[in-house]
C-alpha positions, 0 to 999 in steps of 0.5 A: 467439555474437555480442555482439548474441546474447548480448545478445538471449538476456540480454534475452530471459532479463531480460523473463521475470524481471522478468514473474515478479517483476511478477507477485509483487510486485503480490500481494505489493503487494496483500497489503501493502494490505490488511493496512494497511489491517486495522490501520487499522480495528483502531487504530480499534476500539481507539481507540473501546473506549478512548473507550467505557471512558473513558465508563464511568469517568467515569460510575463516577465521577458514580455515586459522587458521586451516593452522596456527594450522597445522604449529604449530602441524607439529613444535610441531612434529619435537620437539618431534623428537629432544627432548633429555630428557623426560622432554622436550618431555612430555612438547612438548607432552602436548603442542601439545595434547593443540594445537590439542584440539584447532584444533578440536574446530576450526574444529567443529566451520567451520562444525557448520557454514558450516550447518549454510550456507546451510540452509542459501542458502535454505532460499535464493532458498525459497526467491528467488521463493517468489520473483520471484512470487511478481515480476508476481503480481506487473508486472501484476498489471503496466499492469492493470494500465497501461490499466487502464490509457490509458482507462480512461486517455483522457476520466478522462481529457474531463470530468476535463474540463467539470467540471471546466466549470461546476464549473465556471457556480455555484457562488462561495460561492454556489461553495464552499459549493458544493466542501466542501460536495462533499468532505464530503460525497465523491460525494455525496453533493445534495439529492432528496426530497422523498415525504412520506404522501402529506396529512400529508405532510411527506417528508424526505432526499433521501441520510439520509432518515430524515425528511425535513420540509414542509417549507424546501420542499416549499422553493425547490418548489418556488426557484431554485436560492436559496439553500435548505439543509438537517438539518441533514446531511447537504447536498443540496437539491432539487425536482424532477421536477415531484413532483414539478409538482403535488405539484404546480398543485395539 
């Protein structure tokens, strides 16, 4: 075989490779979406449990302050019983009064937190279902690419194989300029010459649609051992064998 038929057969091999691998990896990229995006909601719902037990704490706290606040408010009142003079009453009274003033703070403080938890344990249910929804989107995107995979799996790895046999029938500097294209143009590293106007000899590239000189089209007519690349997107290119045909023949 000629280099530009080896060439051909690698690309021919290279685009079922890259079809197969493009077909894995945005199931394999839809997957990985998903999945992020599950833990983001599950670092969310953590996040707000943990604000929701923080809440609670503190409200055990207060409580037990309130406890605290009681016993002083019950010592406060035997005082006021064995007070001998008014004196000593109105100052036991004024303490008091100061102390139930704290309490009732302390209780306002508790019912603004205990609304605070409620509307926490409502944001949870509301993450909770997001959640729950995420997590039917990312199983179902393991089972597309687990379908996916088995499907292509052993199909994706015969063709590596036949591309490395491929590879190993172009020379290696040919090689690497077909695999630096590829790269470049995602596949895409050889063009048809198009035939525009044979009387005015008018031919352009088939991937960028530019001119390609005659000069460039009678180097592809008379070698198939020799590269022949666009001048403006660089790519390889060759000659169907049917215009090669008239071309020579004509």
């Amino acid at each position: 075989m000629s280099l530009m038929e080896n060439l051909l057969n690698l690309s021919r091999v290279d685009a079922q490779v890259r079809g197969l691998r493009k077909r894995l990896d945005s199931a394999r990229t839809y997957l990985e979406s998903q999945t992020q995006q599950y833990h983001h909601i599950q670092q969310q719902l953590s996040e707000t449990q943990t604000r929701k037990r923080h809440l609670q704490a503190t409200i055990a706290n207060l409580e037990t302050e309130v406890v605290g606040i009681d016993a002083k408010l019950e010592k406060f009142r035997s005082d006021l019983n064995t007070s001998v003079t008014n004196k000593q009453y109105t100052t036991v009274l004024s303490e008091m009064n100061t102390v139930k003033d704290q309490r009732s703070e302390v209780e306002d403080r508790i019912l603004e937190l205990m609304e605070q938890v409620e509307a926490t344990e409502k944001e949870i249910e509301q993450i909770q279902e997001l959640l729950n929804e995420r997590a039917k989107l990312r199983d179902h995107a393991q089972s597309q690419f687990n379908e996916r995979e088995s499907e292509v799996g052993n199909r994706l790895e015969e063709l590596e194989q036949e591309r490395e046999a491929a590879a190993k029938a172009v020379p290696g500097r040919e090689r690497a300029i077909f695999d630096d294209l590829a790269e470049v143009h995602d596949g895409e590293a050889i063009a048809k010459i198009i035939e525009i106007d044979r009387k005015y000899r008018e031919y352009a590239c088939d991937a960028c649609n530019m001119r390609v000189t005659f000069e460039q089209v009678s180097q592809a007519i008379t070698s198939n051992d020799a590269i022949v690349r666009c001048t403006a997107c660089d790519r390889i290119l060759y000659m169907h064998e049917e215009l090669r045909c008239e071309l020579t023949t004509g």
